[in-house]
N, C-alpha and C positions, 0 to 999 in steps of 0.2 A: 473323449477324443484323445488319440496318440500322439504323445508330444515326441518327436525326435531330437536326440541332441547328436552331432555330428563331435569325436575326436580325434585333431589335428595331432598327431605322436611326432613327435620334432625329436629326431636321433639323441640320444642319450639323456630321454625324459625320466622322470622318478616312478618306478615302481608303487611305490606308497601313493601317491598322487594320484596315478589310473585309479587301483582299487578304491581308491575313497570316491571318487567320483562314478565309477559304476555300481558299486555296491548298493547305495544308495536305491541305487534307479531300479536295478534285480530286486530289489525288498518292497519297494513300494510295489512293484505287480503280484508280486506274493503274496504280500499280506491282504494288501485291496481285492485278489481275486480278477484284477485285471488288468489288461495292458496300458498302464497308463502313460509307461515310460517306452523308447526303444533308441537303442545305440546304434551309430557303424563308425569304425575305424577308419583311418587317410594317412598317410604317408606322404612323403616327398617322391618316393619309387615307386609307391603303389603298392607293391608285395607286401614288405616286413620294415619295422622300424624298431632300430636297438635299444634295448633297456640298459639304464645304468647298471643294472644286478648280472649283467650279462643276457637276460634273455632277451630272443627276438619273437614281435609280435606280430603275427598274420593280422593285413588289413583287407577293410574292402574296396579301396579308391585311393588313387592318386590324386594330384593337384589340379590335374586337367578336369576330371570329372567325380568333384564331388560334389556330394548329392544333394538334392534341394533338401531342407530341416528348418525347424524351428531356432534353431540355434548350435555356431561352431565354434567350438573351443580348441584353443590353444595348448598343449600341453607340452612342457620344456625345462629341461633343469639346469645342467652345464653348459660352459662355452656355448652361451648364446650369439653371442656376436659371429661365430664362423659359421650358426643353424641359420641364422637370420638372411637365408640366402634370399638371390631375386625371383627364383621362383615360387618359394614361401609367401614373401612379402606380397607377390602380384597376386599367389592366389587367395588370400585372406582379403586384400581389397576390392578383386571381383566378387565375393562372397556379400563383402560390407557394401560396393553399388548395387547390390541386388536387395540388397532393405534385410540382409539378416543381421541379426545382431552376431558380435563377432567376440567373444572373452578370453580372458587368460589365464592359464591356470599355473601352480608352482610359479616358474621362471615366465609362463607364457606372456605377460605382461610385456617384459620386455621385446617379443616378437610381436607386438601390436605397437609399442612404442615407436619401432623401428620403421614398422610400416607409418607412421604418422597420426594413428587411428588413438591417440590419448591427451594429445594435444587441450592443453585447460581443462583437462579431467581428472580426476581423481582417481588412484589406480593403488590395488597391492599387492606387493612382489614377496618372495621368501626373503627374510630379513639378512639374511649373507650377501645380497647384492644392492643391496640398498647404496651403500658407497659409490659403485661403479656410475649405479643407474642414475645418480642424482647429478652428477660430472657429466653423462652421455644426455639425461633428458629433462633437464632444467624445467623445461615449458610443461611437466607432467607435474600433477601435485599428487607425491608419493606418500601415504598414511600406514600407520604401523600398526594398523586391523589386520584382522584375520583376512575378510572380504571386502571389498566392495561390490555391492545389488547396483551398477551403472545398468539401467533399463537398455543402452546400445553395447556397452564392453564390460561387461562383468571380471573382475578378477579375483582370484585366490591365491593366497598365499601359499599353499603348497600341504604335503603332507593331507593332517589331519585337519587342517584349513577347507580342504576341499569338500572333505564330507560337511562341514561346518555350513559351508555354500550353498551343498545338494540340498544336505534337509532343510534350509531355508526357502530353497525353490520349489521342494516338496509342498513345506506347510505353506506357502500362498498359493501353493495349485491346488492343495487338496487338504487342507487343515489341520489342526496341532495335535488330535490324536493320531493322525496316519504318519506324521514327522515323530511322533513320539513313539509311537511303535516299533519303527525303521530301530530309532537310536538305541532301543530297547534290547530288541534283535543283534545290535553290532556291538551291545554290551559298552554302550558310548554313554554315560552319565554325565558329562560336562558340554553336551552342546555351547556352542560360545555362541553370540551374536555378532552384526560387525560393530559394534565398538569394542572389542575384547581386542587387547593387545595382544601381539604377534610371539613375543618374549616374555618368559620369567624376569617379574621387576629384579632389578638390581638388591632388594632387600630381601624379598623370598631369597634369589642364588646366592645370597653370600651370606643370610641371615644377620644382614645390617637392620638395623630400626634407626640410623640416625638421615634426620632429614637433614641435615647439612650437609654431611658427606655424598647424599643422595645428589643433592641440588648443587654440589662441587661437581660430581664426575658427570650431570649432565649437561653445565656450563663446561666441561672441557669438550665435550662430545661435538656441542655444536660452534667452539669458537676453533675449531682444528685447522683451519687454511689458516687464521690468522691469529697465533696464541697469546695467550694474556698471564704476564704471570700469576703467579700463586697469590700475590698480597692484594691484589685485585679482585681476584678469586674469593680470596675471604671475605672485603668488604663489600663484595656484593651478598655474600649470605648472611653476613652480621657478624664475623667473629673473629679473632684475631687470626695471625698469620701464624703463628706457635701452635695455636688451637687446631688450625687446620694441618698443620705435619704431625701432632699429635692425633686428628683420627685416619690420618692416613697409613703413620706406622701402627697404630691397631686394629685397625679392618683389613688394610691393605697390603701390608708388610712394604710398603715405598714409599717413599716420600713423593708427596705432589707432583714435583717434576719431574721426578723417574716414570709415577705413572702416565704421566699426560704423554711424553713423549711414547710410552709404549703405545697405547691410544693411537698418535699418530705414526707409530710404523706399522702396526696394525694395519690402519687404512691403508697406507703405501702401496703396503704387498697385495691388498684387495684391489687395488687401484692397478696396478701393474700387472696380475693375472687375468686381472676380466676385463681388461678397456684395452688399446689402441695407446693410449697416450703416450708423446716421450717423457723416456725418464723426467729430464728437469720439470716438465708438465706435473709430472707426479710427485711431485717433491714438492714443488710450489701448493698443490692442490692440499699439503701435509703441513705446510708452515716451513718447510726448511729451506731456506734463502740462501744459503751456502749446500753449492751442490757435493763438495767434498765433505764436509760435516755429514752431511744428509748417506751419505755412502758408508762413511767409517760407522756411524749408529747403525745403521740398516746389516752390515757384514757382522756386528757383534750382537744383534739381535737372531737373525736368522744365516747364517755362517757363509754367507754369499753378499756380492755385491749386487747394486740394484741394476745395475745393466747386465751381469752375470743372470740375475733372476728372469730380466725380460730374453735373452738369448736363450735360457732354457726352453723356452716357450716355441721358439722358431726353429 
């Protein structure tokens, strides 16, 4: 039997992400010698929907009528918040009262969020929005897998995330030598599962092996709205406060509090280009209590101030 997966191309979706997510599907009928799998495209306008690399891509449906399928997916990269239009969102929940299951692929998470449809679920997005998404959608429990297999919203992380997805829906449809063959074929030797993280650990990219300093930058990660200094820092990992700016100036070339704060303008400007929120909103969401402090760091970080950066925007 021909499973149909229906995709939703949401204007300035990721290139890499289409192909990983059909590729898949063109191999398994290949290799199987049958149609196991079939695609159609949808749009917002129906006709063409723009790729980030510049091209545009001929669909076969609009939002008004798209087609009955096994399953519709989401696909989305950038500026989600201005895709996330209302006729988007209306048409993925006439979809989801119709009993299909409805997923999101790259960014598409977040235009399922928006629609309401992840609500106490478990959902994952490409890790570059994870900041924004966790300030805009609280009540969504965001995980830093590749996928989530949600039997009603399925989502992927984006990229090479997505094939990661297919050949998993491959091997439960049709088993681990035809997922294996696929991977074969795409010259893909690291299929991941979904508990495979989303990121290179911190000690792969930097070629740290110290667990302290590991367990230091991800206690600053998660204490960012409300920071804690350094001396705290250390005795939560067991070591002194010297010990700890000694492996910061040799891994990291900063000192603790030069890095934490980078950390938190980091966020800022994640928080400022992809969210809605006022400045002071953004600032608070960062730790900085003092909105002129919060300015002067941010203009000597990135050579602008943070109401200069949200004005670019408009």
């Amino acid at each position: 039997m021909t499973r149909h997966f229906c995709i939703l191309l949401v204007d300035g979706f990721s290139h890499l992400a289409f192909s990983c997510a059909i590729e898949p599907l063109r191999l398994a009928n290949r290799i199987s010698g049958a149609e196991l799998y079939r695609f159609s495209l949808a749009s917002e306008n129906g006709r063409t929907a723009a790729c980030l690399n510049g091209l545009n891509m001929e669909v076969h449906a609009g939002l008004n009528d798209l087609p009955e399928c096994d399953r519709l997916f989401v696909l989305a990269s950038e500026d989600m918040a201005a895709r996330a239009t209302s006729p988007v969102l209306g048409a993925i929940r006439r979809m989801r009262a119709c009993g299909t299951p409805v997923g999101g692929l790259c960014s598409g998470a977040w235009i399922l969020a928006a629609a309401g449809l992840l609500t106490g679920r478990r959902a994952a997005l490409h890790w570059d929005y994870h900041d924004s998404f966790n300030e805009l959608f609280p009540e969504v429990d965001l995980v830093q897998t590749v996928f989530v297999d949600d039997p009603r919203h399925p989502t992927a992380a984006g990229g090479t995330a997505t094939a990661d997805y297919m050949l998993h829906v491959i091997e439960q449809d049709h088993g681990t030598d035809l997922a294996a063959a696929i991977a074969d074929q795409m010259v893909y030797s690291s299929v991941r599962s979904d508990t495979a993280e989303q990121r290179v650990s911190l000690q792969a990219r930097l070629g740290v092996r110290n667990p302290h300093l590991a367990r230091a930058i991800r206690i600053m990660r998660e204490t960012i709205e409300e920071p804690v200094p350094p001396s705290q820092i250390a005795e939560e990992i067991g070591i002194s406060t010297r010990q700890l700016e000694r492996l910061f100036a040799q891994f990291m070339k900063a000192t603790p509090k030069k890095f934490y704060v980078e950390l938190r303008l980091e966020r800022a400007r994640k928080l400022l280009l992809q969210t809605e929120a006022s400045v002071i909103e953004v600032g608070l969401a960062c730790g900085f209590d003092s909105p002129s402090h919060y300015s002067r760091l941010y203009k000597d970080r990135f050579g602008l101030t943070p109401t200069f950066q949200r004005h670019k925007m408009t």
